[in-house]
VEXSEMAR-126512 format. One line per field, with one value per residue: residue number from 1; residue in three letters; x, y, z of N, C-alpha, C, O, CB in turn. Coordinates in Angstrom, 3 decimals, decimal comma. Glycine has a CB too. Example, Ala and Ser with C-alpha at 12.3 -4.5 7.8 and 13.67 -1.06 7.14 Angstrom:
# residues 2
num: (1;2)
residu: (ALA;SER)
n.xx: (13,190;12,850)
n.yy: (-5,690;-2,250)
n.zz: (7,800;7,080)
ca.xx: (12,300;13,670)
ca.yy: (-4,500;-1,060)
ca.zz: (7,800;7,140)
c.xx: (13,200;12,900)
c.yy: (-3,300;0,030)
c.zz: (7,800;7,870)
o.xx: (14,236;13,409)
o.yy: (-3,319;1,138)
o.zz: (8,465;8,039)
cb.xx: (11,308;14,084)
cb.yy: (-4,473;-0,598)
cb.zz: (9,046;5,725)
END
This chain:
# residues 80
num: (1;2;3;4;5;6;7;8;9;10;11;12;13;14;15;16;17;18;19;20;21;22;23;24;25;26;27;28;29;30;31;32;33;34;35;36;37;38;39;40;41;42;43;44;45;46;47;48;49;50;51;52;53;54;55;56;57;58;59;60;61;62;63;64;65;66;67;68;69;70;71;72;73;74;75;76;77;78;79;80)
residu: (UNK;UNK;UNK;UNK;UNK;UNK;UNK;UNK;UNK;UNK;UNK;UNK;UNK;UNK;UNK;UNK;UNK;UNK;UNK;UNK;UNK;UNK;UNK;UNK;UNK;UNK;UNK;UNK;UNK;UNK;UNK;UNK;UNK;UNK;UNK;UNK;UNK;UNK;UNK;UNK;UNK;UNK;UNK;UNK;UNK;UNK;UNK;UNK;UNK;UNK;UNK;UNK;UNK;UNK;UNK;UNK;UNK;UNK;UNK;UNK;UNK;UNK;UNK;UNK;UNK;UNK;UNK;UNK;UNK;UNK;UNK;UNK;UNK;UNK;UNK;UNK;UNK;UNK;UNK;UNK)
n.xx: (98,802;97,881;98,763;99,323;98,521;96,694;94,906;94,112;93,350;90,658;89,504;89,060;87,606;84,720;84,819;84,952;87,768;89,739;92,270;94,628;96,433;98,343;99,798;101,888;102,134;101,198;99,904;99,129;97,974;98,404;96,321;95,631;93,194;91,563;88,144;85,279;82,972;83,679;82,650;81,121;81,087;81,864;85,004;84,760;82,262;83,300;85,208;83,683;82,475;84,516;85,509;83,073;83,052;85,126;84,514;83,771;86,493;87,703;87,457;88,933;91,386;92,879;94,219;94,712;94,038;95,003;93,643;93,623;91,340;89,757;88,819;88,870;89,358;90,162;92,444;94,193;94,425;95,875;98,403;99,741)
n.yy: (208,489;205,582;202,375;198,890;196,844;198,022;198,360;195,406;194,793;196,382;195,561;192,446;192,610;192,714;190,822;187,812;186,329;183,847;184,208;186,701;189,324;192,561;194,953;198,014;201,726;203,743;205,301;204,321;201,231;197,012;194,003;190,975;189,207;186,387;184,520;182,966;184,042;185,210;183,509;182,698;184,988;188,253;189,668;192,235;192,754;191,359;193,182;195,468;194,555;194,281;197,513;198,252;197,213;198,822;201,447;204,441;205,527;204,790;206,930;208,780;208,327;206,051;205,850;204,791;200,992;198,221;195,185;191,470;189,046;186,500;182,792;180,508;178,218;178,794;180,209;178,074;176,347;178,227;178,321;175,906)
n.zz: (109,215;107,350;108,125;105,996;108,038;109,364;107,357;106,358;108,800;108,710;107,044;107,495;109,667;108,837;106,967;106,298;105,670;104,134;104,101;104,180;102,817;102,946;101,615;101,480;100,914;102,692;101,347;99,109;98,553;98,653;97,743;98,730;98,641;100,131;100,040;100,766;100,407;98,010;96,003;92,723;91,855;89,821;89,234;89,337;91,084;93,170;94,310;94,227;97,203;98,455;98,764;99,899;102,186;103,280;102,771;103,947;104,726;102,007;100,813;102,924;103,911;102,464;99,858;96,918;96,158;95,360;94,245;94,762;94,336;95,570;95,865;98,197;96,464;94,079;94,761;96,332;93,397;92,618;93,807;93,558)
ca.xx: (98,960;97,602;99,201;98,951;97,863;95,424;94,025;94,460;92,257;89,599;88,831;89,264;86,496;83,864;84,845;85,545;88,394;90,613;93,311;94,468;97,620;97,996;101,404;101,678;103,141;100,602;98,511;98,699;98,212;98,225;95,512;95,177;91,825;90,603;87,160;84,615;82,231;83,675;82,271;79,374;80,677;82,881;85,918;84,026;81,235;84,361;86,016;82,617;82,446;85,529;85,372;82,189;83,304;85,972;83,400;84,345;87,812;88,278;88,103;89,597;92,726;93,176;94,438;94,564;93,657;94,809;92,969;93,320;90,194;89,715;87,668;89,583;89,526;91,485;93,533;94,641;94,840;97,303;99,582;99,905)
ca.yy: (207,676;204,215;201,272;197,795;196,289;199,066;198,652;193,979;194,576;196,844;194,361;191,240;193,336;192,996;190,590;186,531;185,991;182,412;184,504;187,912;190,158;193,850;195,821;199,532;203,025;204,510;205,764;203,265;199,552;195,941;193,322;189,547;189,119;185,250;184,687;181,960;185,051;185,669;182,346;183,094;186,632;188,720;190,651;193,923;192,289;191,256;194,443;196,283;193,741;195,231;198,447;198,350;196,991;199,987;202,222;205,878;204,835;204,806;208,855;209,640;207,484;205,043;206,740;203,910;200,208;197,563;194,093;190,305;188,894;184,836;182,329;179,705;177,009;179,392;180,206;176,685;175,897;179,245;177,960;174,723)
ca.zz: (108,029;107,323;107,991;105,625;109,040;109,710;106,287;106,680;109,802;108,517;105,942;108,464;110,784;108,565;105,554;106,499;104,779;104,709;103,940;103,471;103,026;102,430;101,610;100,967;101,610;103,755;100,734;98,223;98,760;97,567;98,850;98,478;99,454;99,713;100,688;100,153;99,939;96,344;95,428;91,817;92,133;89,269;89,372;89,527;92,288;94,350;94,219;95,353;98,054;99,413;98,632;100,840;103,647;103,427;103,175;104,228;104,498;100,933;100,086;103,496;104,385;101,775;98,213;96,261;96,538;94,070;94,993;93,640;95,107;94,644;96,568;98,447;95,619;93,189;96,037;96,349;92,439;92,377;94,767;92,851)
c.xx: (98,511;98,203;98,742;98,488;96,511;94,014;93,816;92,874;90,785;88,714;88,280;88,135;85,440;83,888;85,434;86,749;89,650;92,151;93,950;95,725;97,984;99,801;100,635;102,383;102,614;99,577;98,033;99,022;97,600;97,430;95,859;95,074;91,531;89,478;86,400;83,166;82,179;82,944;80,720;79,841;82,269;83,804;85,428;82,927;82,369;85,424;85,412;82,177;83,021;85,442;84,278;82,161;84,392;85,247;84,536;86,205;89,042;88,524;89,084;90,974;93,540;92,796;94,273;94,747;93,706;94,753;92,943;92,486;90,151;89,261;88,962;90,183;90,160;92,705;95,172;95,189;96,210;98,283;100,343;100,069)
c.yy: (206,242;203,102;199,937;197,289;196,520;198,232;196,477;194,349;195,436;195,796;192,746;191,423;192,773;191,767;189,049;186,119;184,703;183,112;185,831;188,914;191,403;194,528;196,779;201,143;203,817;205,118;204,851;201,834;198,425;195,202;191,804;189,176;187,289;184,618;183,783;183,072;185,705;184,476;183,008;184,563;187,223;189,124;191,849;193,726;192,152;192,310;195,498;196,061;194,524;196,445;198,719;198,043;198,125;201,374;203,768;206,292;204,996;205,909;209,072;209,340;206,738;205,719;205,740;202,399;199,097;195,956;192,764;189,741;187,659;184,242;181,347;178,324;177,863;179,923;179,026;176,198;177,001;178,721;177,140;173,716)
c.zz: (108,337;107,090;107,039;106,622;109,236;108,601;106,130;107,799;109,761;107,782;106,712;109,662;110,216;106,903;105,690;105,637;105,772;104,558;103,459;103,667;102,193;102,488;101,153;101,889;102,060;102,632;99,519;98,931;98,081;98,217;97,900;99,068;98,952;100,525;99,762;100,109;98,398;95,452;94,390;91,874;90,861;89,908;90,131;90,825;93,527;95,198;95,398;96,862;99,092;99,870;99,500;102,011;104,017;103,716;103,399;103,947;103,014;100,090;101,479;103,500;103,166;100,283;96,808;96,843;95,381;94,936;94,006;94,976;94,723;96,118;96,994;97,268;94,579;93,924;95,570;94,907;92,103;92,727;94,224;93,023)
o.xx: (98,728;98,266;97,547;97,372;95,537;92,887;92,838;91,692;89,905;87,566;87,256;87,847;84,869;83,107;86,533;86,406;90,109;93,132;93,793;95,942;97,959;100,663;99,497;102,864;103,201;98,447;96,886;99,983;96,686;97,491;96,224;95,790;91,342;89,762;86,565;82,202;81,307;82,735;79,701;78,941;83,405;83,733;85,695;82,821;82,289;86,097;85,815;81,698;82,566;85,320;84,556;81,378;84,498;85,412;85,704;86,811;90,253;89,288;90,158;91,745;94,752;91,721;93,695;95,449;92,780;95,469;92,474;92,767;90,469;89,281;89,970;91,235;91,063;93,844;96,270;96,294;97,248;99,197;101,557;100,162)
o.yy: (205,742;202,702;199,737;196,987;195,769;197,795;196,411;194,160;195,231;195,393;192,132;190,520;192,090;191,915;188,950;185,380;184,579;182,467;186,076;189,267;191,375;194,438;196,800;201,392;204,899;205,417;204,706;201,475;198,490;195,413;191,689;188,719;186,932;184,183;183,669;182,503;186,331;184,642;183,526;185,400;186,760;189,078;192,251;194,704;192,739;192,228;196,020;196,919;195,129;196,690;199,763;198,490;198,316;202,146;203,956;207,073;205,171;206,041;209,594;210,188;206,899;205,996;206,125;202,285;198,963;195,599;192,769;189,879;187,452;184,854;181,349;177,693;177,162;179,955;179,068;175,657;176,694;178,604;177,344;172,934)
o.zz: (109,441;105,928;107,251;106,198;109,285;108,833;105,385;107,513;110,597;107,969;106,413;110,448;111,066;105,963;105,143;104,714;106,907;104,930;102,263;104,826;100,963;103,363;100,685;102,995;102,072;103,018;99,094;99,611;97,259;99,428;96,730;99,960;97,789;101,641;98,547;99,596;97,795;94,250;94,847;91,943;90,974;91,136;91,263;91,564;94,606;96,226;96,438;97,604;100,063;101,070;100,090;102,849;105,228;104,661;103,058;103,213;102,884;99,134;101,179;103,051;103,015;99,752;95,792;97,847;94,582;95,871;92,867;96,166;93,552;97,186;96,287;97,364;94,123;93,459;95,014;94,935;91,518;91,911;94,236;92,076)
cb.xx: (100,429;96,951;99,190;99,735;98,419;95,971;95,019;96,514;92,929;89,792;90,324;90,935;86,311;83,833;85,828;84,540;88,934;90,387;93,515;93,146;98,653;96,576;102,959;99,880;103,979;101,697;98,632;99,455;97,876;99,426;93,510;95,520;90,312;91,358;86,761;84,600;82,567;85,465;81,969;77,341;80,898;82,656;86,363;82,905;80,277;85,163;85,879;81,386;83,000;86,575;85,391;81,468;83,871;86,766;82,414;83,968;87,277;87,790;86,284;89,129;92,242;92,404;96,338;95,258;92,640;96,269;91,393;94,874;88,977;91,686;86,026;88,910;88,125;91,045;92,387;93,429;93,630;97,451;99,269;100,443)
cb.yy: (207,707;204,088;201,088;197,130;196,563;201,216;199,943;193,492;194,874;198,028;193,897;191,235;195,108;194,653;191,779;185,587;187,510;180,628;183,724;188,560;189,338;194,747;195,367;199,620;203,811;205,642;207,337;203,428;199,188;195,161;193,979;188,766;190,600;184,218;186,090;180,287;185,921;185,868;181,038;182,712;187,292;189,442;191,005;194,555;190,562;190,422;195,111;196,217;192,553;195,433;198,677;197,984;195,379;200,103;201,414;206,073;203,378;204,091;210,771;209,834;206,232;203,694;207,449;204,247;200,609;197,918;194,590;189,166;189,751;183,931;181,781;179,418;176,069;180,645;179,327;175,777;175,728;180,535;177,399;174,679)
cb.zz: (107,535;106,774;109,064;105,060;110,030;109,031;104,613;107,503;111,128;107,921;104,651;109,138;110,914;108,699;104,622;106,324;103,960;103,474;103,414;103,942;102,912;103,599;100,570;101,000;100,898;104,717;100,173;96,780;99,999;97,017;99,139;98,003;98,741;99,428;100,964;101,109;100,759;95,682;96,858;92,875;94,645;88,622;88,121;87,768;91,913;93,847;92,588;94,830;97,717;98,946;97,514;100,582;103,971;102,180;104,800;105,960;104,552;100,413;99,939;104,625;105,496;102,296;98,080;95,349;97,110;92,709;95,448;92,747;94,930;93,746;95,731;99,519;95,171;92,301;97,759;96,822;91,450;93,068;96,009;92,339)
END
C-alpha cells in the first residue's frame, strides 16, 4: 500500500515544488501542490502536470488523487 509520503516524494522527484503536502488512506489522497511551474498554466494544465510526473503510478498504486495546485504567489495571498 501507498503511503502519503510515498506519493509527497514521487511528486518532489520529478516536480520543483516550494511546497507540498499529501494526506490519504493508502488509495485515496489529498495534495497541495505549490510550484512556480504552475505559473500561465490552468487548473486542468496543472493537474496534467502532475498527473504526469505520476505517470504509471496513477492506474497501479494510486486510486484516486484530489489536487489544489497554485503557484507560490497564490500560495502566499491564501495564507493571508
Amino acid at each position: 500500500m501507498v503511503t502519503p509520503e510515498q506519493v509527497k516524494n514521487y511528486i518532489e522527484q520529478h516536480l520543483e515544488c516550494a511546497h507540498i503536502n499529501v494526506v490519504g488512506d493508502g488509495q485515496h489522497f489529498e495534495a497541495l501542490i505549490v510550484s512556480s511551474l504552475f505559473g500561465g498554466k490552468n487548473r486542468v494544465q496543472r493537474h496534467q502536470l502532475v498527473y504526469g510526473v505520476l505517470g504509471e503510478r496513477m492506474r497501479e498504486e494510486i486510486h484516486a488523487l484530489s489536487m489544489k495546485t497554485l503557484t507560490p504567489e497564490e500560495y502566499e495571498e491564501q495564507r493571508g
